[in-house]
N, C-alpha and C positions, 0 to 999 in steps of 0.2 A: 490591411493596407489595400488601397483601391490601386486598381489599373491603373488610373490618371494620374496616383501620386508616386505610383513606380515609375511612369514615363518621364515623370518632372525630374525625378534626383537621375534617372539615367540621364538625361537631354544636360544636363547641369553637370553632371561626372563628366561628359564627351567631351564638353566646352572645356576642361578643366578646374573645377572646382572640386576645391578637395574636401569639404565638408561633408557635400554631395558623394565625393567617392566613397569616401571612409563609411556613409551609411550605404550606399549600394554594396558597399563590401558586405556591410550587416545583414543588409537583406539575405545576401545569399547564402552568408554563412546561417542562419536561422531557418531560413526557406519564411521570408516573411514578403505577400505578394509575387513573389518567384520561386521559381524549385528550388530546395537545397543543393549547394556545388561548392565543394571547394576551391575549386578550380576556379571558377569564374568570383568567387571573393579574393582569390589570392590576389587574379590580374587588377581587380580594382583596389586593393590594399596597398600594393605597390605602385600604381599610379598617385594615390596619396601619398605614400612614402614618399616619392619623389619630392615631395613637396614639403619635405622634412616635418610630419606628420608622423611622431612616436609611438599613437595609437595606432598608427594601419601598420606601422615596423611589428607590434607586438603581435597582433594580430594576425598578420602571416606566422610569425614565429609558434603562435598557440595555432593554426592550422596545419603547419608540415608537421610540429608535433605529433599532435592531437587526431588528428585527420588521415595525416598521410606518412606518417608514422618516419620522416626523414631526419633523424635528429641533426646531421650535420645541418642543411638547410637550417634547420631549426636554430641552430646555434647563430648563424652567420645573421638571419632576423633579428635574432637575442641581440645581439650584438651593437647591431644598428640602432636599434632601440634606442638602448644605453648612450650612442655618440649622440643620438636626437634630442638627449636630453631625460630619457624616462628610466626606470628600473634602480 
């Protein structure tokens, strides 16, 4: 992934676009063009989520798991998911 095309989905996630979020979240979680961080996938998953976005629900939910080893978090993601429509 180039610089230019990290800048674009970031500058597109700020503005609120959630497609845009939901792959900045990807980015991070893979470390693809940017460092690996969970952290900084989680905040842009849930910015998507907001936006009733069941992939970025699941997503946090497979990082506090998986990552940060939170099951309850984990669970209340799960959760959302499922009212989003997914699971």
């Amino acid at each position: 992934m180039t610089v230019e095309a990290v800048k674009w989905y970031r500058m597109a996630a700020e503005r609120g676009h959630a497609q845009a979020q939901l792959k900045l979240g990807w980015m991070f979680t893979v470390g693809l063009g940017v460092p690996e961080d969970p952290i900084e996938a989680i905040r842009w998953y849930r910015r998507a989520s907001e936006q009733d976005s069941p992939e970025a629900s699941q997503m946090v939910d497979y990082l506090y798991k998986s990552q940060l080893g939170d099951d309850a978090e984990a669970v209340k993601w799960y959760r959302k998911a499922a009212e989003q429509g997914s699971v």
